[in-house]
N, C-alpha and C positions, 0 to 999 in steps of 0.2 A: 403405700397408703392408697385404699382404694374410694374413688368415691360416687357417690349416688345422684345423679340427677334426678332432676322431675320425673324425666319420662320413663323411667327404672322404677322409682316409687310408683307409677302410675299402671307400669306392667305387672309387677309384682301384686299389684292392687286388685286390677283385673284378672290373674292366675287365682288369688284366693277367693273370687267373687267379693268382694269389699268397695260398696258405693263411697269415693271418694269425694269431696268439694276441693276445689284448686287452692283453699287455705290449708286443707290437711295433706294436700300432697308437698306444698311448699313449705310446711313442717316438720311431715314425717323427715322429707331427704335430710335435712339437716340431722335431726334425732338419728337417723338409722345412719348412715354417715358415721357418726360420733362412738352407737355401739361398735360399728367394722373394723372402729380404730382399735378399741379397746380389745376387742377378739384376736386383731392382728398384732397388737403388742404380746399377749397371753401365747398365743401362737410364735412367735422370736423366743421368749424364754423357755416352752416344754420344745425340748429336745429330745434325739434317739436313747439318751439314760437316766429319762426323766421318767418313770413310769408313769399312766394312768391311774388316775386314781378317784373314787369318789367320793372318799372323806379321808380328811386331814392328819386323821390316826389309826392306825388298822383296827378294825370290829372283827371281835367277835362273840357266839354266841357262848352264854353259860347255862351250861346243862348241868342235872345233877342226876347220878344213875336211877331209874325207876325202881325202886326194892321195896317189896313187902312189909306192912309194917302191921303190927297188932293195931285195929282201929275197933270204932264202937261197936257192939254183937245186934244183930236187927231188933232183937227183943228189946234191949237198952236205948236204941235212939226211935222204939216207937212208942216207949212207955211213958212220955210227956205228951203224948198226941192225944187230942180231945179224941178221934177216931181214927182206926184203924183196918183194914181190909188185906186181907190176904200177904199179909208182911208188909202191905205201903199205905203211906198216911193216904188215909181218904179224906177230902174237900169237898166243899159246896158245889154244886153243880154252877156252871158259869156259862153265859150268853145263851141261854136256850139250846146247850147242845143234849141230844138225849142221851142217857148211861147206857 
């Protein structure tokens, strides 16, 4: 069991640049304290055939192969367009950009 004085909190404080009041350093040690315990109990249970790990169940990804498929012909998906230009829906002009 390892534990944190004041003046540990205070150093630590000072490493990360962190303006301290003497009621937050005589807080934090008890808080930080408390986490070192719980870190050092986790640390007693993983052992050398315990692997690592970062979630609780293995991930993985699903993929599904990329294959050709018959999809709409350009004629067909530009024959609802109120306009059209050179095979692509053509739009209002927007934010003052020039054409």
């Amino acid at each position: 069991m390892s534990t944190l004085d004041r003046s540990d909190v205070a150093r630590l404080a000072a490493l990360a640049r962190i303006d301290m009041t003497d009621a937050d350093l005589d807080r934090l040690s008890g808080q930080l304290d408390v986490i070192l315990d719980a870190v050092a109990k986790v640390a007693e249970v993983a052992g050398e055939d315990v692997p690592a790990t970062s979630h609780p169940i293995p991930m993985a990804n699903v993929h599904r192969e990329d294959v050709v498929r018959p999809s709409l012909a350009q004629e067909a998906a530009l024959s609802g367009a109120p306009d059209a230009q050179d095979g692509r829906f053509r739009v209002p002009q927007i934010l003052g950009e020039e054409a």
